[in-house]
MILUM-859070 format. One record per residue (C-alpha): residue in one letter; residue number from 0; chain; x, y, z. Coordinates in pm, 1 decimal. Layout:
N
+---------+-----+--------+----------+----------+----------+
| residuo | num | cadena |       c1 |       c2 |       c3 |
+---------+-----+--------+----------+----------+----------+
|       A | NUM |      A |        X |        Y |        Z |
...
+---------+-----+--------+----------+----------+----------+
//
This chain:
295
+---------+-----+--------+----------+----------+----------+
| residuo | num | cadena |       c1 |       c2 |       c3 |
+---------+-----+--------+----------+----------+----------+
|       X |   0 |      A |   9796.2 |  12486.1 |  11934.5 |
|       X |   1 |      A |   9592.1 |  12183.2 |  12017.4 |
|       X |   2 |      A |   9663.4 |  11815.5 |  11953.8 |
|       X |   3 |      A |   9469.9 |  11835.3 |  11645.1 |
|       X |   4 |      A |   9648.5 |  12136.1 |  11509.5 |
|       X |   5 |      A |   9982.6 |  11966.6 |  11592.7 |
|       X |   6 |      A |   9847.8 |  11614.3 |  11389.8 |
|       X |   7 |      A |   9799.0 |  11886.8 |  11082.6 |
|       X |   8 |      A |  10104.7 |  11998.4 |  11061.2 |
|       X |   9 |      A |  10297.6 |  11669.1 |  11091.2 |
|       X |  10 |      A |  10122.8 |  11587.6 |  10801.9 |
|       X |  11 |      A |  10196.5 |  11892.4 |  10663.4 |
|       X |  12 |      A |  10568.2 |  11853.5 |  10697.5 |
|       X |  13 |      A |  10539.6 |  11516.5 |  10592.6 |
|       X |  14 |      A |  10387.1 |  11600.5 |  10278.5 |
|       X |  15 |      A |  10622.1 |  11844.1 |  10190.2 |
|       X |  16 |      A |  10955.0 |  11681.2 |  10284.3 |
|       X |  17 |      A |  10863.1 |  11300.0 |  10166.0 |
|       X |  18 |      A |  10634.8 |  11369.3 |   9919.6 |
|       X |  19 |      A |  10404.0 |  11095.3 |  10042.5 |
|       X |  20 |      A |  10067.2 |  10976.2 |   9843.2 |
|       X |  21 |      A |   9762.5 |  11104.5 |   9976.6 |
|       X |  22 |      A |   9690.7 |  10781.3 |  10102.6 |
|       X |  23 |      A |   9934.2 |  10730.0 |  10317.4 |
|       X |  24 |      A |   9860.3 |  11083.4 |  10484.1 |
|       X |  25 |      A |   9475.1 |  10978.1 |  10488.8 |
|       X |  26 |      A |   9586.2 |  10641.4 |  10659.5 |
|       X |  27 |      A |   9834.4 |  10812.0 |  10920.9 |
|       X |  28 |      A |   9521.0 |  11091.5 |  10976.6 |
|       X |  29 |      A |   9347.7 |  10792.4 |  11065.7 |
|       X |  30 |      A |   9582.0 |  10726.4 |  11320.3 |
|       X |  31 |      A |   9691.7 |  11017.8 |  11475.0 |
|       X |  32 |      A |   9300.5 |  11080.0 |  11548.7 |
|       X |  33 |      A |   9265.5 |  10736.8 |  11710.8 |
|       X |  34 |      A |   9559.8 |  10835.1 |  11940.0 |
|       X |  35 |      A |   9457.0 |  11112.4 |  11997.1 |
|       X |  36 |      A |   9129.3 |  11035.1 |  12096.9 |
|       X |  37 |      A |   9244.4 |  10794.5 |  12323.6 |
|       X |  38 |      A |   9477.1 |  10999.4 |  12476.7 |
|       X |  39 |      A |   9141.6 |  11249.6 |  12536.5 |
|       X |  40 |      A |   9010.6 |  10914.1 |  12704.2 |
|       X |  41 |      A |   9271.5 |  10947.2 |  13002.4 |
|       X |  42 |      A |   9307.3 |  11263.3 |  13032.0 |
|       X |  43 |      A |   9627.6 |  11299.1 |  12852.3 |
|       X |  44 |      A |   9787.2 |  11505.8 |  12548.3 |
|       X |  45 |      A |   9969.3 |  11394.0 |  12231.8 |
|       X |  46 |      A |  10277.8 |  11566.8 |  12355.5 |
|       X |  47 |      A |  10308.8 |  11404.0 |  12719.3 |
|       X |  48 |      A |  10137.5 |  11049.6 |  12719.6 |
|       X |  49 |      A |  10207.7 |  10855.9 |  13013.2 |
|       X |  50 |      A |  10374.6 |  10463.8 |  12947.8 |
|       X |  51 |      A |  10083.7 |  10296.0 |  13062.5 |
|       X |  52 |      A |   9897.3 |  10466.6 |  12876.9 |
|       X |  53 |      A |  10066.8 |  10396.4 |  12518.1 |
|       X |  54 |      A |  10163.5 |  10020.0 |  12656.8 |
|       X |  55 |      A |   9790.3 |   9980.6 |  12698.3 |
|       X |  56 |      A |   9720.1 |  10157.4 |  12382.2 |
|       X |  57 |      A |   9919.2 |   9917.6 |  12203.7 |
|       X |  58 |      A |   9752.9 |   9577.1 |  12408.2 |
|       X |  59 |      A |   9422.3 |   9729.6 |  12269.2 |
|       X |  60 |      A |   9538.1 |   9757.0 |  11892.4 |
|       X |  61 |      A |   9652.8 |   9394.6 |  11918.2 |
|       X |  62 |      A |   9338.7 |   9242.9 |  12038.0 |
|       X |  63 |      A |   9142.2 |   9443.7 |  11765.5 |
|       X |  64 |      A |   9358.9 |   9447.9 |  11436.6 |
|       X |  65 |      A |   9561.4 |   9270.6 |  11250.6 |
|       X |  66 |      A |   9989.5 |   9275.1 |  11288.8 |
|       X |  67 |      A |  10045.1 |   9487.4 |  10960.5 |
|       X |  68 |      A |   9742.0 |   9745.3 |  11082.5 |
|       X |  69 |      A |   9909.8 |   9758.3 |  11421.9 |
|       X |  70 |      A |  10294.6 |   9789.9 |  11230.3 |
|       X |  71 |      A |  10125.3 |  10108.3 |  11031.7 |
|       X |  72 |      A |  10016.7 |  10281.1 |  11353.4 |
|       X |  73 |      A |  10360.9 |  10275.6 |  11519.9 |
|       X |  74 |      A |  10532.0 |  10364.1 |  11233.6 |
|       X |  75 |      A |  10262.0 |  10645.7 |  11267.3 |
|       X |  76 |      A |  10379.0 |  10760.9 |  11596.5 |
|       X |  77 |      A |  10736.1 |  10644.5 |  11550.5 |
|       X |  78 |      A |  10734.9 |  10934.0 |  11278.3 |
|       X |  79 |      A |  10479.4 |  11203.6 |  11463.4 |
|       X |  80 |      A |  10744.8 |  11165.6 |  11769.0 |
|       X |  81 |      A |  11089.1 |  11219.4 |  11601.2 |
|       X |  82 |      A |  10895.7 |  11476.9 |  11397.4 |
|       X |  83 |      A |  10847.2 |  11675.9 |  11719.2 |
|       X |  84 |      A |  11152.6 |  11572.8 |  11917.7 |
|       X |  85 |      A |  11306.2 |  11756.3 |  11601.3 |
|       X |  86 |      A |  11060.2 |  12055.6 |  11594.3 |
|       X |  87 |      A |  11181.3 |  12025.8 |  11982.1 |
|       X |  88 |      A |  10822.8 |  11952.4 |  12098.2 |
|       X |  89 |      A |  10984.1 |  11705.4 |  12299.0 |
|       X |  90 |      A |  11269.1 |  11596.0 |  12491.0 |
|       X |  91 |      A |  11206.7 |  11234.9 |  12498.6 |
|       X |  92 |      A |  11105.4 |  10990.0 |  12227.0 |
|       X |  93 |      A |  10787.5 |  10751.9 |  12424.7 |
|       X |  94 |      A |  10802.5 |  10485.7 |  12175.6 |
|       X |  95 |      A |  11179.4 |  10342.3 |  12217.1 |
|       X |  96 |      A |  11103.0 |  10104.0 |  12402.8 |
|       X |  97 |      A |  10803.0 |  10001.7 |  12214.1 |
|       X |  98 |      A |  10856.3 |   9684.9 |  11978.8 |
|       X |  99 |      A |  10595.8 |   9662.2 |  11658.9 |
|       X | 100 |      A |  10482.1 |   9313.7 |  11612.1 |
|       X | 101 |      A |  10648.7 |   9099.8 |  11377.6 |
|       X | 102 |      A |  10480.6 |   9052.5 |  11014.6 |
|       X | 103 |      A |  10527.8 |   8788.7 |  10813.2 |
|       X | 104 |      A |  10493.9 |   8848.3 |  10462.5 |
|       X | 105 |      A |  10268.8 |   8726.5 |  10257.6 |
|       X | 106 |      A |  10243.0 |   8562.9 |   9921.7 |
|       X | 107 |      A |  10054.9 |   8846.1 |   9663.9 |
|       X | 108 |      A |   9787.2 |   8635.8 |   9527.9 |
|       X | 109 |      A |   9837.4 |   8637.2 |   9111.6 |
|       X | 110 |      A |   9712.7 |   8524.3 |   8798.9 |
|       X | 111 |      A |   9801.2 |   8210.4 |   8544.1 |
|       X | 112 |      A |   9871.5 |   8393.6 |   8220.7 |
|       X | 113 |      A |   9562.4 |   8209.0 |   8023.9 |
|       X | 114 |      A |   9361.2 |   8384.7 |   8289.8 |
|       X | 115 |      A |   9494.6 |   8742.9 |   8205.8 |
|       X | 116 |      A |   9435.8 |   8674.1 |   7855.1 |
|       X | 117 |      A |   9086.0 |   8605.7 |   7981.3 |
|       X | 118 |      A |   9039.8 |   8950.4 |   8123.1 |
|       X | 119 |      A |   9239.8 |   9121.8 |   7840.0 |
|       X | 120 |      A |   9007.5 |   9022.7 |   7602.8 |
|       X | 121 |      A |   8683.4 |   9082.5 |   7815.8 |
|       X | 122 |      A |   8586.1 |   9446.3 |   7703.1 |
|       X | 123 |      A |   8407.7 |   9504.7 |   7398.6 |
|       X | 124 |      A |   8628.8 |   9723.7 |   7163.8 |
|       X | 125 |      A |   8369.9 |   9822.9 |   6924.6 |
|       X | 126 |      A |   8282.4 |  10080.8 |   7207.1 |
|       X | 127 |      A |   8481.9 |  10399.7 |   7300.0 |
|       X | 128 |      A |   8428.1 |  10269.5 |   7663.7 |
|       X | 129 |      A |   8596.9 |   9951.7 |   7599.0 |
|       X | 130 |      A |   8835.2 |  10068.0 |   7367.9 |
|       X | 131 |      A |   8931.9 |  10306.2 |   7679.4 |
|       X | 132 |      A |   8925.0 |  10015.8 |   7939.4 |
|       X | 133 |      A |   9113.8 |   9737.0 |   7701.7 |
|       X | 134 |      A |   9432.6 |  10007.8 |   7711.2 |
|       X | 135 |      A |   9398.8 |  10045.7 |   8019.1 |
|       X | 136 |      A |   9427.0 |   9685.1 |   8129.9 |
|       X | 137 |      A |   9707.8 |   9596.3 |   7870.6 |
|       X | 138 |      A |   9901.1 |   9901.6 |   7993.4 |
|       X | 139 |      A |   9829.9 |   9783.2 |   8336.5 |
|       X | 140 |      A |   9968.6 |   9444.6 |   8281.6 |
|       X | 141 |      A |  10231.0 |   9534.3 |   8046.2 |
|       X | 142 |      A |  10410.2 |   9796.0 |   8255.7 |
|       X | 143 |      A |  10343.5 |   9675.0 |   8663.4 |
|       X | 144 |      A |  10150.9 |   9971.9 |   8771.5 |
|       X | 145 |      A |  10012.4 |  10107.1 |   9117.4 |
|       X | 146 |      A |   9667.3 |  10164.6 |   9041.3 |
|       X | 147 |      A |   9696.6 |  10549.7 |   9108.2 |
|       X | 148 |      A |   9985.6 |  10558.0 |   8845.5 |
|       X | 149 |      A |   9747.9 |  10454.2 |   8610.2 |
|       X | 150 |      A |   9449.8 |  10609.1 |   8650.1 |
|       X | 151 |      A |   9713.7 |  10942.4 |   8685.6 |
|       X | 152 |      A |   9827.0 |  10880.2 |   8343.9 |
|       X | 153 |      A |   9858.8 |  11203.0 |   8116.5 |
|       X | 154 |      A |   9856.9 |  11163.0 |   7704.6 |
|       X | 155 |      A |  10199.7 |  11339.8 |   7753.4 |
|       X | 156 |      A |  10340.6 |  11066.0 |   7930.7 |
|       X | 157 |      A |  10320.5 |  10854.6 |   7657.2 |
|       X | 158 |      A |  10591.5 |  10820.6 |   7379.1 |
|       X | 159 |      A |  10424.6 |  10587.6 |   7153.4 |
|       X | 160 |      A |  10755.0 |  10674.3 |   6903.2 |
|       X | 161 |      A |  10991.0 |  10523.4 |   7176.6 |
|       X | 162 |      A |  10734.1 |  10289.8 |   7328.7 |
|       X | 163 |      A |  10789.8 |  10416.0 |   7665.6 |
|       X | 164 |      A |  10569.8 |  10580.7 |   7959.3 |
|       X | 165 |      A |  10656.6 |  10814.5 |   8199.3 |
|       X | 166 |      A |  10555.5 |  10734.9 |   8562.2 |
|       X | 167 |      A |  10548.0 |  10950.4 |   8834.9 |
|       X | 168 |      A |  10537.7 |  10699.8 |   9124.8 |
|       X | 169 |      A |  10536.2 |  10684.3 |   9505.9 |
|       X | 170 |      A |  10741.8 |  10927.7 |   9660.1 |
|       X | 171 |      A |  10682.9 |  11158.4 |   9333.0 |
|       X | 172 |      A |  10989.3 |  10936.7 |   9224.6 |
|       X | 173 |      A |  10944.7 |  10950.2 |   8812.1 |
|       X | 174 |      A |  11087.6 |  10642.6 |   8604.1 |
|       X | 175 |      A |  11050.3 |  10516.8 |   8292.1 |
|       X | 176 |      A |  10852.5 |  10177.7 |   8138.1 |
|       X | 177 |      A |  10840.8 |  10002.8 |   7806.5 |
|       X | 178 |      A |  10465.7 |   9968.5 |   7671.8 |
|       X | 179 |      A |  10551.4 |   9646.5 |   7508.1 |
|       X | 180 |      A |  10408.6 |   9611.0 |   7142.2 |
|       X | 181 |      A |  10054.7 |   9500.6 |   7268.6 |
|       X | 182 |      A |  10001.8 |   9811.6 |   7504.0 |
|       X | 183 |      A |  10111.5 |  10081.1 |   7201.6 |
|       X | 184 |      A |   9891.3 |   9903.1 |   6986.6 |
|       X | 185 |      A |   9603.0 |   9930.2 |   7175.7 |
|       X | 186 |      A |   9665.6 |  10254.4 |   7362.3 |
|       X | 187 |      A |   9763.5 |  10405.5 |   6970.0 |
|       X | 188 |      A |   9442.7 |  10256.9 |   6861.8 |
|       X | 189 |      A |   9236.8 |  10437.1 |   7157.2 |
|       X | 190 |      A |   9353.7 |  10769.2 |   7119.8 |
|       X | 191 |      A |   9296.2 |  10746.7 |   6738.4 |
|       X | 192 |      A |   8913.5 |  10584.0 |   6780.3 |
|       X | 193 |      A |   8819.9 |  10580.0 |   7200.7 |
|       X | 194 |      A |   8931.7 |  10932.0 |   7325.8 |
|       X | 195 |      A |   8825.4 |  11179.2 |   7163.2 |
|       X | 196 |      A |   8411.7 |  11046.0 |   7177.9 |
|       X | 197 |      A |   8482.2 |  10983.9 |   7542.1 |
|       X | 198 |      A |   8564.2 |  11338.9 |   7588.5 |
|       X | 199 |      A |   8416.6 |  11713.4 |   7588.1 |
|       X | 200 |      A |   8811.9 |  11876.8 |   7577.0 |
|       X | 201 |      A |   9047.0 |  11643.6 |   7428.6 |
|       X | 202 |      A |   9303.7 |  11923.7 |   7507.3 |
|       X | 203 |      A |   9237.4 |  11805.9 |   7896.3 |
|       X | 204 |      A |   9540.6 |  11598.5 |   8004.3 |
|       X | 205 |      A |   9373.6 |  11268.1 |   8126.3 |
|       X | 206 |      A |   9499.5 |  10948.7 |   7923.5 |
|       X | 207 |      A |   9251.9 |  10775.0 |   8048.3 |
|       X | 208 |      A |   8898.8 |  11007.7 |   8120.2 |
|       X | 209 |      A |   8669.4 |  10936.6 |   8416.3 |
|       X | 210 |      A |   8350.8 |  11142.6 |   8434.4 |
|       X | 211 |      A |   8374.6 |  11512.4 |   8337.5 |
|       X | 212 |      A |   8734.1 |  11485.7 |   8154.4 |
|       X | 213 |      A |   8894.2 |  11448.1 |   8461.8 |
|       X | 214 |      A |   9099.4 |  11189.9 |   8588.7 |
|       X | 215 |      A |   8952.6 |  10832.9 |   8683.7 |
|       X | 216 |      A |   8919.9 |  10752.4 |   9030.4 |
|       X | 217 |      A |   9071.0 |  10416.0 |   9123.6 |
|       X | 218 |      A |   8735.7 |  10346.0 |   9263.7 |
|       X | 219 |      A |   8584.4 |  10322.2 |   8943.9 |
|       X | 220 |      A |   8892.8 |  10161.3 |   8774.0 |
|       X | 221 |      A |   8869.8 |   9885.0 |   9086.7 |
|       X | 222 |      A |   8494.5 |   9832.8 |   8930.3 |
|       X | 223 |      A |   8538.3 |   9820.1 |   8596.9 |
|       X | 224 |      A |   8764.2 |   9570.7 |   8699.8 |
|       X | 225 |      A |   8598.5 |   9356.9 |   8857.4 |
|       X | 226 |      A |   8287.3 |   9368.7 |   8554.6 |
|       X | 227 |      A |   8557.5 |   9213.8 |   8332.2 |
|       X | 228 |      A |   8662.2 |   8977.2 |   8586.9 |
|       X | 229 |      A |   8295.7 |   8822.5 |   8584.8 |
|       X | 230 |      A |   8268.3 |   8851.1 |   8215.9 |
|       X | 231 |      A |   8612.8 |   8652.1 |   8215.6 |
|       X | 232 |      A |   8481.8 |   8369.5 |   8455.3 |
|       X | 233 |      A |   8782.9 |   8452.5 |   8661.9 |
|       X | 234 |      A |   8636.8 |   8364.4 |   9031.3 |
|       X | 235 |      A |   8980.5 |   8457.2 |   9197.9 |
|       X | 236 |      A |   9042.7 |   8702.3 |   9443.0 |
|       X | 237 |      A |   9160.4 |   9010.8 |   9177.7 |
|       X | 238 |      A |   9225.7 |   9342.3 |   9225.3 |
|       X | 239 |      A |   9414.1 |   9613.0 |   9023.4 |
|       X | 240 |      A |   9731.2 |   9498.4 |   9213.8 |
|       X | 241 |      A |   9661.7 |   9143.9 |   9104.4 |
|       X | 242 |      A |   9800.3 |   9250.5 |   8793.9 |
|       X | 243 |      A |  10104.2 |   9389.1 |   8910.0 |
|       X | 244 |      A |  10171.2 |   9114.9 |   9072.3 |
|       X | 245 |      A |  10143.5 |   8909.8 |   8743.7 |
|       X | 246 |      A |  10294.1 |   9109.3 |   8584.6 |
|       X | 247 |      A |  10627.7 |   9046.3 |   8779.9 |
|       X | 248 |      A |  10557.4 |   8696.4 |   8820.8 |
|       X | 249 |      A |  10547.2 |   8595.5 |   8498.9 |
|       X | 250 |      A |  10839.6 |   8823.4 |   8405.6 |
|       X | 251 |      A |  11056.5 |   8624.0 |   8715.8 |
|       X | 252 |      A |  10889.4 |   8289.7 |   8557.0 |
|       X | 253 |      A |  10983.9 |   8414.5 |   8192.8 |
|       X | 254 |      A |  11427.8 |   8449.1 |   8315.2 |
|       X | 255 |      A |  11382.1 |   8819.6 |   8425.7 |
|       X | 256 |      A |  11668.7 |   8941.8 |   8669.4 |
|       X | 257 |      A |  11493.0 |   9051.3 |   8941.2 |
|       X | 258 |      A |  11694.7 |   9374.8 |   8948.4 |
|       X | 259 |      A |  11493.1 |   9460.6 |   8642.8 |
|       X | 260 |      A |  11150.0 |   9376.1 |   8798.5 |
|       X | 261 |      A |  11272.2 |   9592.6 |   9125.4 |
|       X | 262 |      A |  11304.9 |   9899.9 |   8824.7 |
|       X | 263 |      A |  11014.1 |   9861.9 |   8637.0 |
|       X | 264 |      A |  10764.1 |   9811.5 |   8968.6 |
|       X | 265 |      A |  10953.0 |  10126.1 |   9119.6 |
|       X | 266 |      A |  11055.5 |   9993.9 |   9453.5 |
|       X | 267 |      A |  11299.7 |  10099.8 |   9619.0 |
|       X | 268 |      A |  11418.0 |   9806.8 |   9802.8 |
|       X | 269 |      A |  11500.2 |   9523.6 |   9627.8 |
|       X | 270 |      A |  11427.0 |   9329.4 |   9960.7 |
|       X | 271 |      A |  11081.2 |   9460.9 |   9843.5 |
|       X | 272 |      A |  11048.5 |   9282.2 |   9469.7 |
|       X | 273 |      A |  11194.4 |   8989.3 |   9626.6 |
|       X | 274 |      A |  10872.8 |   8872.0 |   9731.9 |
|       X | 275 |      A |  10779.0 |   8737.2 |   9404.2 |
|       X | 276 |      A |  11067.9 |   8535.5 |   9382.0 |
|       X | 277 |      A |  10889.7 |   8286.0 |   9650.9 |
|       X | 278 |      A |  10551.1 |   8321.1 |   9399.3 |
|       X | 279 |      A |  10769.4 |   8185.1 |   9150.7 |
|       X | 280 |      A |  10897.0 |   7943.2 |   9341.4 |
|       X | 281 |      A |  10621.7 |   7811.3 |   9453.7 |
|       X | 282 |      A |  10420.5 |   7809.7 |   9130.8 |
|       X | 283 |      A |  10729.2 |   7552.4 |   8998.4 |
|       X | 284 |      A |  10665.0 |   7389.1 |   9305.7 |
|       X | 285 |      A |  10304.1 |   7315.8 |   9207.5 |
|       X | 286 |      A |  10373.0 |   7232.5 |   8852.6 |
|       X | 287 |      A |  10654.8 |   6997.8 |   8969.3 |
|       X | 288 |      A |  10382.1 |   6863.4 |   9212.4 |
|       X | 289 |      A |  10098.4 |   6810.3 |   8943.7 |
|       X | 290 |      A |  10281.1 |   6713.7 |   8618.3 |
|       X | 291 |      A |  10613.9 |   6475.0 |   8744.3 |
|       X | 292 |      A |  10501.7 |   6089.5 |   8810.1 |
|       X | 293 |      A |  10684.3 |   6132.6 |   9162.6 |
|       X | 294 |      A |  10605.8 |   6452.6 |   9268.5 |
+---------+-----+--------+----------+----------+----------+
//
């Protein structure tokens, strides 16, 4: 088995026993090849590099990318290597004495909530295509999703009855989300006017059709996106996790107990969702700073 072989079925197992999204496995592909190819560089193999050889490794990363890219790679190998120690591969773990670099974390850029009633209202609902993409953005916003949970969305994960969705998250981890009465109106209002002239099969199991009755990609989602964004006037940095981010913003700015945001977002840390505590903060900060005659 060569070191390529032995990168596939890491990922393998690592599919298998973590359930992890595909793009995490793409992104750790990524950088088992790199290794790997550096290893080729000096002569070495994935199962016996030399110290130098990953110290220098490491140097390299650091002069080429940033702290969180470099944090992702280790946590790479950190993983490949107990992976084999356990497979016993190995006898000796070569990263222990490695340290990742230390990442500060940074504030998720959001939006004001006159802005995301900007966006909301962007599409044109007289079309089937708008009608689609107008759900899609209030469900967005109204439930805190990944981008991938979206776009993954099934008809039968919606309860419109009990104004609920199903989501099957990172990890394959499934919880459940109120719509809110915005989202079911518009989602029950696409299915009954959008969906079915969007659509060849409406027996396929997309919520929300891309191309062919199959899913969206989040490519085209991220596009669509954007489209509103400039119909909006919104020139801020925005992306479909913008909205997410919003979304628990303005629930933290609105009294939510951040317990309750850590649920609904699906993280599994609440060290995690605490993050947006310091948006909120610092958006009362800025108010303070703007509206009070000494601030």
């Amino acid at each position: 088995m060569n070191d390529h072989d032995r990168r596939d079925a890491f990922l393998d197992a690592l599919w298998l026993e973590r359930g992890v999204s595909e793009h995490t496995l793409s992104a750790y592909r990524r950088d088992l090849t790199a290794w790997i190819v550096y290893l080729e560089a000096q002569d070495e193999r994935l199962l016996a590099p030399g110290d130098a050889t990953l110290i220098d490794f490491v140097e390299t990363c650091r002069e080429r990318y940033h702290p969180r890219s470099i944090a992702r790679q280790l946590s790479c190998l950190r993983r490949f290597y107990r992976w084999a120690l356990a497979e016993s591969l190995m006898s000796y773990d070569p990263l222990v004495e490695i340290q990742a670099p230390r990442v500060q974390p940074g504030l998720p850029s959001t939006l004001e909530e006159h802005d995301v009633d900007r966006l909301l209202m962007a599409p044109d609902v007289e079309t089937a295509l708008g009608l689609r993409d107008r759900a899609m953005l209030e469900v967005l916003y109204a439930c805190g999703l990944r981008v991938s949970e979206l776009v993954g969305l099934t008809v039968a994960a919606v309860n419109l009855r009990q104004g609920v969705v199903l989501i099957r998250g990172k990890g394959d981890k499934e919880r459940l989300v109120p719509l809110g009465e915005e989202a079911m109106a518009w989602v029950e209002r696409y299915l009954r006017q959008g969906r079915s002239e969007l659509m060849q099969d409406i027996r396929q199991p997309p919520l929300f059709p891309g191309r062919h009755d199959g899913f969206m990609t989040r490519q085209t989602f991220w596009y669509r996106l954007k489209h509103y964004a400039q119909l909006a006037a919104i020139d801020k940095p925005l992306s479909p996790h913008t909205l997410r981010h919003a979304f628990a913003t303005h629930l933290l700015n609105h009294g939510a107990n951040l317990r309750v945001v850590q649920l609904l977002l699906g993280h599994s840390d609440l060290s995690t969702t605490q993050i947006y505590t310091h948006v909120a903060q610092a958006r009362l900060e800025a108010l303070h700073a703007q509206h009070h005659p000494r601030g």
